[in-house]
C-alpha positions, 0 to 999 in steps of 0.5 A: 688533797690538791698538789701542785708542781712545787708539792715535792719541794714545799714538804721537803722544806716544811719538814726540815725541822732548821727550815722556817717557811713563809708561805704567800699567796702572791709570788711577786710579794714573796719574792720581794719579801725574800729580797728584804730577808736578804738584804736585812740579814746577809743570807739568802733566802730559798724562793719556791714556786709552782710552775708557769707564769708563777715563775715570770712574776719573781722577774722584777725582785730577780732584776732588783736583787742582781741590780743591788747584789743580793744574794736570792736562790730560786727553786722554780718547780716544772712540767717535765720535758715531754709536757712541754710544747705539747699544750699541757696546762701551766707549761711553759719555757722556764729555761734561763727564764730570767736571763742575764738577771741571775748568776748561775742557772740549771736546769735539773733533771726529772728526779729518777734512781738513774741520776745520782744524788750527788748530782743534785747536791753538787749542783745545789752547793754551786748554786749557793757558792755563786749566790754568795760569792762576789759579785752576789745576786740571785740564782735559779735552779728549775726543778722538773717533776712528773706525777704522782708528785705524792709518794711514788709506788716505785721502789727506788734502787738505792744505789742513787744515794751511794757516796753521802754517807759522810754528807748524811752524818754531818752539816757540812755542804756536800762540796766546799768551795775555798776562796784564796786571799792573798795577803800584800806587805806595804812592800809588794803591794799590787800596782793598783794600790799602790797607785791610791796610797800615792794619791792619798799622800798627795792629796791637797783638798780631800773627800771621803764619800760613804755611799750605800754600805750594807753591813755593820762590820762595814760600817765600822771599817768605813768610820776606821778609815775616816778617823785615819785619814780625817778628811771630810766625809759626806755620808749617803743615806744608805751608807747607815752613817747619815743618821748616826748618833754621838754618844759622847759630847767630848770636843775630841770627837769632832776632831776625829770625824768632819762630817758634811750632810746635806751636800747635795742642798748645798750644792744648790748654791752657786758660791758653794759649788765655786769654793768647793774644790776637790782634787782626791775622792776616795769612795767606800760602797756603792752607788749613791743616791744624790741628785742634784735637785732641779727645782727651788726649795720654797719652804723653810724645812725648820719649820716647827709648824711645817709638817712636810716630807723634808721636815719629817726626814730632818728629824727622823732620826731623832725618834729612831733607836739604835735597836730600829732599822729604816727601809726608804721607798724610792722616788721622794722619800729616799731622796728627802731622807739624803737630803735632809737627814742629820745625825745627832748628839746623845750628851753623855759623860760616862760612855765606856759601856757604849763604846762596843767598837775600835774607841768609836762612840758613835750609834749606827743605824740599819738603812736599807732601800731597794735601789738596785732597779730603783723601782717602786713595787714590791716595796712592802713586802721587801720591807718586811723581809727586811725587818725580819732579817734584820731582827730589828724593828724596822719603821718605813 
């Protein structure tokens, strides 16, 4: 049987019996794919990789994942130090190979019975805790092996394994990390907020700008907000509130919400961007992908007869459900769907069953892009890690 330097670490992982493993052929697609896992579901999926140039071609989903803040955990296996600058095959430099892409990088000895095991446990929960913990991103753990890869005819001392004894009986991390918040009265509020309560009293000509949000819990926290404050709100295609659906035709509900799409269409008008005076903009999420388009629009994107890619974006929403997610590519299509994406209306007389959250009769929608690098490979492959994170059926 042929092994590889990643052997040792793909049958540990094959034979936890929690672990669901995806295998590819092609690391650049797996690592995208373990990307879109991420992102779709808010847990980070494990990347790993025999040694060599295996490693170098996760580089462009390590940059888009850091970009983006998604949480990703390599496992690059590697020659051992004596192999290497020495002309061994697939050997190469794997130290910090991705730089500053990465939150948290170590370089784990050669598996040996002189190197407790605790110290690879710590390490691994290091790791997870800097992968998840804001700001996320990826993290990368290089993994050195000598032959045999397979069984070694060694006996091990077992003193390696002293102090796991409460680790092995039980699925709590072998070290726990505790994040202290701490909680302000309106009284003793830091500086810094009381600095924006103040602005938001005194704001006169008020915008609420949703930009890329990522989780529903979010989503929902962002529609509270704005039903309080009742200022306009211009909601960016990733925030998943552009092609909300109204499941109620009550009038109270558009007095509870002032939304404007299609913003960054009508600032193409010189008489709109004249009478557009803002003096208070509160954003909620991360960067937004408006730009203002440079060329004249020279259709009408209403147009029944008119398939175009402004009119498809104009009307997706009308055939996506609740139970769907979108994953946009970047370029046109992401910049088409925030420009002329629209929510819609379900008439509906009896929506108490549907009104899961805080009195808010408003259907949300999972939209997910790779926008941290903004880059237009891998996007297949991050779709449908997306889809299976998401669990949801995903259109793109």
């Amino acid at each position: 049987m042929h092994k590889t330097r990643s052997s040792p670490l793909a049958v540990a992982a094959a034979s936890h019996k929690l672990i669901t493993c995806v295998s590819c052929f092609d690391e650049r697609s797996l690592a995208f794919h373990a990307v879109g896992y991420g992102r779709g579901s808010h847990i980070p999926a494990v990347v790993i990789t025999s040694s060599g140039t295996a490693v170098s071609n996760l580089l462009p989903a390590v940059v888009e994942a850091s970009q983006d803040f998604v949480s990703l955990i390599l496992l690059t296996a590697d020659r051992p130090p004596e192999l290497l600058d020495c002309g061994a095959n697939q050997a190469i430099d794997q130290v910090n190979h991705f730089g500053s892409f990465v939150r948290f990088f170590f370089n784990l000895p050669a598996p040996t019975d002189q190197i407790p095991a605790k110290v690879v446990l710590t390490t691994l929960d290091s790791a997870v805790h800097r992968a998840t913990s804001s700001p996320c991103g990826p993290v990368h753990i290089n993994c050195p092996f000598r032959e045999p890869l397979e069984s070694s005819p060694l006996k091990w001392l077992s003193s390696c394994l002293k102090g796991l004894d409460f680790w092995m009986t039980n699925a709590e991390p072998f070290t726990k990390y505790i994040n202290m918040r701490l909680s302000h009265t309106c009284i003793n509020a830091p500086a810094e907020m009381t600095e924006v309560l103040n602005l938001i009293l005194r704001a006169n000509n008020s915008l609420l700008l949703f930009g890329a949000i990522h989780t529903e819990d979010e989503m929902w926290a962002a529609l509270l907000l704005a039903k309080h404050l009742q200022w306009p709100v211009v909601a960016d295609i990733l925030s998943g509130l552009r092609l909300r659906k109204l499941l109620t035709s009550l009038p109270d509900i558009e007095r509870n919400f002032i939304f404007v799409d299609n913003l960054d269409h009508a600032l193409l008008s010189d008489s709109v961007k004249g009478w557009l005076k803002i003096d208070v903009v509160i954003q909620i999420g991360s960067r937004i992908t408006s730009k203002r388009v440079e060329w004249q629009i020279q259709f009408q994107i209403t147009a029944e007869c008119s398939l175009t890619e402004p009119y498809v974006a104009h009307v997706m929403s009308e055939a996506l459900s609740p139970e769907s997610a979108l994953f946009l590519g970047n370029s046109m299509p992401i910049r088409d769907a925030d420009i002329y994406g629209r929510s819609w209306s379900i008439c509906s007389h009896s929506v108490t069953s549907l009104m899961l959250k805080s009195d808010l009769p408003i259907s949300l929608m999972r939209v997910g892009a790779n926008r941290g690098a903004s880059g237009i490979d891998g996007l297949l492959s991050t779709a449908i890690g997306f889809a299976v994170g998401c669990n949801k059926k995903s259109l793109k």
